[in-house]
N, C-alpha and C positions, 0 to 999 in steps of 0.2 A: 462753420468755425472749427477750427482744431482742436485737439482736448486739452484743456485748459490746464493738467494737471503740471504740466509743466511749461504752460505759457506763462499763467499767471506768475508765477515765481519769479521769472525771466523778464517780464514787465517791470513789478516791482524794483529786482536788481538793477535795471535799469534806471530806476527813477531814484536810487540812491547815487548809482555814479555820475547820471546828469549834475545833479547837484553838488555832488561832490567835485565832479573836475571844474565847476564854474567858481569854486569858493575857496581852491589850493592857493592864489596869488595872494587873495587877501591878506591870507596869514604868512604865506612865503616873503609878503614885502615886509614884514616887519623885520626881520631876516636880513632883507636886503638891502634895506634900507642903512644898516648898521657897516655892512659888509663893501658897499660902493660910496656907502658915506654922503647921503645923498637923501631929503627930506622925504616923507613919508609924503605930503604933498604933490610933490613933483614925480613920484615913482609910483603911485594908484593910478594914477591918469591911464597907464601903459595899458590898461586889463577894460578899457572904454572899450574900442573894436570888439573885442571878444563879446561884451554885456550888448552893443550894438548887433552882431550880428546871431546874439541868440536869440535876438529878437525877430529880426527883419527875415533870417530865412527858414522859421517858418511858416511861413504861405509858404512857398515853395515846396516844403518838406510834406506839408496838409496837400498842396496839389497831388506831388506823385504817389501821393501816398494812396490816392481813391483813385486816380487810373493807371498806375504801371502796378505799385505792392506794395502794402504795409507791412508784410515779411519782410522782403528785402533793404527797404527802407529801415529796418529793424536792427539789421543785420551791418548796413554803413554807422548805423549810429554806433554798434559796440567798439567797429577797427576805427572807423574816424577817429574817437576822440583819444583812443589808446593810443592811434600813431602820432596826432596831434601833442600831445604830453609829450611824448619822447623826444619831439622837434623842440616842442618850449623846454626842457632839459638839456637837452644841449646848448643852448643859446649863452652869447658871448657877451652882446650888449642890448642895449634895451630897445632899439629896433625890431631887433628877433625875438624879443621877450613879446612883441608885443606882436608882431607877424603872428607866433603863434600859440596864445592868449587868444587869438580873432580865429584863426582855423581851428581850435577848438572851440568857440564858439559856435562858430558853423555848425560841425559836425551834432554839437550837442543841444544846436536847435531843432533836430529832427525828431526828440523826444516826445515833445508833451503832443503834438499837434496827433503823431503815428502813437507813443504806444497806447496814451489814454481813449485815445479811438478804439483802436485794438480791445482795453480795458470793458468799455462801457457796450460795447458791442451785446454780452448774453450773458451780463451777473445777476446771480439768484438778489443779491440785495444791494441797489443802485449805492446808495449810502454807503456801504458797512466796506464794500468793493475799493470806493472812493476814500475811504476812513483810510484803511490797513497801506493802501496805496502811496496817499500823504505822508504816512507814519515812513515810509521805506524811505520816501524823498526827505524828508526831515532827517532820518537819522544820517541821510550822506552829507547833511550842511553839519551834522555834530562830529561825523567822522574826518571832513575834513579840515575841521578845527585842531583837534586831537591829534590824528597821523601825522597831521603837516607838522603841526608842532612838534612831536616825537623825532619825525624823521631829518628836522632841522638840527637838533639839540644833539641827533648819535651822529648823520654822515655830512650834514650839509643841507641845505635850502634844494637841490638838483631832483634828489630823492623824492622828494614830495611830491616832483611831476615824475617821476621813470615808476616807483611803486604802483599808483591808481592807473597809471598807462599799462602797466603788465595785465593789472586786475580785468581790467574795461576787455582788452585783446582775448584773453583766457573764456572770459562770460560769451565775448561772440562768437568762439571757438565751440565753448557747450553750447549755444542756444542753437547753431547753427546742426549740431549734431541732435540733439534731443527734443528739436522742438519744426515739427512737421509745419512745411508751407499750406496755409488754409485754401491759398488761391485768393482770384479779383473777389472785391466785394460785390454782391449783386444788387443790383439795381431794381428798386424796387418800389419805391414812391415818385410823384412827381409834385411832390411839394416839401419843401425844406423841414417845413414842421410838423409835428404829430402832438395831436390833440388840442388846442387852440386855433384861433383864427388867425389869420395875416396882421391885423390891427394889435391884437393882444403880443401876438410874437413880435411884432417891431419893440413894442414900447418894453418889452422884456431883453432883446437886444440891446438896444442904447441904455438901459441900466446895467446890463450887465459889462455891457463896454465902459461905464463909467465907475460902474466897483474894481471894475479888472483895471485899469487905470491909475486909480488911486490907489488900490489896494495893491500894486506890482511894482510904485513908488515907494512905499510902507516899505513891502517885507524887500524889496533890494537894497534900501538904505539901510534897513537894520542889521541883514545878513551882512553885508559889506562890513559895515564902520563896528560889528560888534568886537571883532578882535580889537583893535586899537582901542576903541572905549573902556574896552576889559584893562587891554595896557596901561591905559591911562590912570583911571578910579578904583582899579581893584591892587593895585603896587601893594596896598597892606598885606595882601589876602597870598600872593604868587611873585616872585622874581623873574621867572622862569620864562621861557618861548610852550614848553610840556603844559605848563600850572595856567599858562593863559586859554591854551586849546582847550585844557581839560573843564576849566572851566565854562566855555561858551558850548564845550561838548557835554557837558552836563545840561546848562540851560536849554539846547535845541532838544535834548534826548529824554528829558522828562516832556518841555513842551510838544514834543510829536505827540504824543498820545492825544492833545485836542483835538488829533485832526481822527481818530480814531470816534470819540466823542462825538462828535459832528456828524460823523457816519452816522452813528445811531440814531442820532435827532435827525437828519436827513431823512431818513426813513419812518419817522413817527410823527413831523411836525410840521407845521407849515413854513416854507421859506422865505418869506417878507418876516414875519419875527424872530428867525434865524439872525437872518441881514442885519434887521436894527439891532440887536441882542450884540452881533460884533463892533460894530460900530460903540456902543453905547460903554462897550469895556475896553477899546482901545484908545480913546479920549483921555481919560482921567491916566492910563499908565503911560501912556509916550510923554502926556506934560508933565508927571512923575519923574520919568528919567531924566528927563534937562536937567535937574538939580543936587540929585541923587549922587551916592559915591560909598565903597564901603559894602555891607553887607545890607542896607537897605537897597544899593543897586541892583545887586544880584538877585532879590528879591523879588523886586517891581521888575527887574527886565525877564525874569523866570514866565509872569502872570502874564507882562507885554508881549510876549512871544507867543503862549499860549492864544491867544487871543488872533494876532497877527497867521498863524499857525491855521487857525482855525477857520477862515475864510475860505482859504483854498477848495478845500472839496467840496464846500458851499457853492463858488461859481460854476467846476465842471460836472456840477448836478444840475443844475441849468441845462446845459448844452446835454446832456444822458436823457435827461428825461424829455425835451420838449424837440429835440432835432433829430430826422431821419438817419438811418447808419448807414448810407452811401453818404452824407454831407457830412459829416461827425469832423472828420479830420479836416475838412477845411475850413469848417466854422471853430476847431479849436485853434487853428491854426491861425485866424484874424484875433481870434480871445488873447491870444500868444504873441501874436505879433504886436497887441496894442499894450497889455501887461509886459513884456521884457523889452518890447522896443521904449517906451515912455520910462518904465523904468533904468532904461538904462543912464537918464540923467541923472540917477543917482550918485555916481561916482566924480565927475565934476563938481557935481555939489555938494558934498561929499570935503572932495580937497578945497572948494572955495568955503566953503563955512568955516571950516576946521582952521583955516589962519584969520577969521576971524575974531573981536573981542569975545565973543560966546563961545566959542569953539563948536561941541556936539551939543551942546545945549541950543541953538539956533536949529537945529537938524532937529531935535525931537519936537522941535514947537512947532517948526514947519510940518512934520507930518501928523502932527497932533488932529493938526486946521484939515490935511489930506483925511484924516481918518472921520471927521466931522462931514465932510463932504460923500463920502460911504453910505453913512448916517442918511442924511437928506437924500440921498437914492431911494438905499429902502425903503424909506417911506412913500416912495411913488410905485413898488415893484407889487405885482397884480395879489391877492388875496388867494388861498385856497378856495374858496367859497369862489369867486370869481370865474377861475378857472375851470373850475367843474362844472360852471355855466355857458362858458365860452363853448359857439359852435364849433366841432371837430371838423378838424380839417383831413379827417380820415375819411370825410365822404365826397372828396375830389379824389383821392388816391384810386 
């Protein structure tokens, strides 16, 4: 591995502007919506491709990533999605809005599968790694709340994609300069998993694909529909396109620290009480929001998010701790393809609920029931005590 002093940074940075260029439409349609005159409804739909294909390419990105480079896989993800922005900045109607909405998608599915591979490769503390990690990617869902809104409010809605397109190009420019190729990963086990047996690792697979699931319907529905919601129930509180960003960029940007949180427990605790523990506090705040509006909104969606927030590094502790690091990137990359692909019906549903008689109040109950089903996971996901028992599969290696 190469020295980390300036990998990790460059990871990080990357896992803010992933998040960041997938969640500039959101807030740019509200924008645009006013500006082409033209329902909130009907103009979310456009940014589907894009949420579909952050999903779907990576496997592909987890393939090349463990036999051509996860350097240079590193390295398309910063100009992709920067040049991608600039194409969706230009655009004239809502065809090309959405052409390229989907090539950034692309590009910015190359992230979680390569760099968190990259990540979990040789950190002094699996948790704490995964914590700070989260926390970078959280704050690019609060920055792009905020910037886009600012940058709507001084030049226009365009700026929202040309600014974080500069940022993205600039970061592959330094990473490319400061940050030494490690070379192919080495090959070194011949068996997928490390320290359990084949039986325990499946039945920890299909749980994790069913949290990743559920939990990837969760947090895309709420990172989506939170601007608009804010729009909607918080009118007392903000007028503004700035006052609505600032506000959701507040609630993501306290709640990142969960995912900080979680590191720490990651590394002190056992992970099936982890699981039920998220489960058990995302119940009671998503059916809180259905009804909510005001400063108890802001409130319960602060705790909701936390929470939602806090899963995260919970699941790619799974895949760090129990899978070989020649497999890493392809097994995050099915994690990945099943959380952003499944999640990506959150935005049809999304527009179909929302002209509904409930509106978002149908959306928080439905993922209320998602978040229950998390719950019921857990509770089948293997024990510490279990696991320490299970035969090592380090003596087929």
């Amino acid at each position: 591995m190469s020295d980390r002093r300036y990998l990790v940074p460059f990871i990080n940075i990357g896992h803010l502007l992933d998040h960041l260029v997938m969640l500039v439409f959101p807030t740019v349609v509200l924008a645009l919506s006013r500006d082409w005159n033209r329902p909130y409804s009907e103009l979310l739909p456009l940014s589907l491709g894009g949420f579909i294909a952050f999903g779907a390419f990576a496997l592909p990105a987890g393939w090349l990533a463990d036999h051509w480079s996860r350097y240079k896989m590193m390295v398309l993800f910063f100009f992709g999605i920067g040049l991608s922005l600039f194409l969706t900045g230009f655009a004239q109607t809502s065809c090309q809005i959405a052409a390229g909405l989907t090539l950034t998608g692309m590009f910015a599915a190359i992230y979680h599968p390569v760099g968190i591979a990259m990540l979990v490769a040789a950190p002094k503390n699996l948790g704490m790694a995964l914590g700070w990690n989260g926390l970078w990617g959280n704050l690019g869902l609060a920055t792009a709340a905020i910037v886009s809104g600012a940058l709507m409010d001084l030049w226009g809605w365009r700026t929202a994609f040309f600014i974080p397109g500069l940022a993205a190009v600039a970061a592959g420019a330094l990473f490319l300069v400061l940050v030494q190729d490690p070379g192919p990963v080495a090959k070194k086990s011949k068996t997928i998993g490390l320290h359990v047996d084949t039986r325990t690792m499946t039945q920890i697979f299909v749980i994790l694909l069913i949290a990743t699931a559920c939990g990837g319907i969760i947090f895309n529905s709420t990172t989506v529909a939170m601007p608009k919601v804010f729009d909607e129930r918080l009118r007392a509180l903000t007028q503004t396109n700035l006052g609505v960003g600032a506000l959701v960029a507040f609630v993501y940007s306290i709640a990142a620290f969960a995912q900080v949180l979680m590191g720490t427990l990651i590394d002190r605790f056992d992970m099936r009480r982890l699981m039920m523990g998220v489960g058990l506090a995302q119940i009671p705040l998503l059916a809180l929001a259905a009804t909510l509006d005001g400063w108890p909104m802001l409130i319960v969606a602060l705790g909701m998010m936390m929470a939602i927030f806090g899963q995260i590094p919970l699941n790619d502790a799974i895949v760090g701790r129990y899978v070989a690091d020649e497999y890493r990137a392809r097994v995050l990359s099915v994690r990945y393809v099943v959380s952003l692909g499944v999640a990506s019906v959150a935005v049809p549903l999304i527009a179909v609920l929302h002209r509904t008689e409930g509106g978002f109040r149908n959306v928080f109950l439905m993922l209320a029931a998602l978040a229950a089903a998390v719950l019921v996971s857990a509770v089948f996901f293997p024990s510490r005590d279990r696991l320490r028992r299970a035969p090592s599969a380090a003596a087929a290696i």
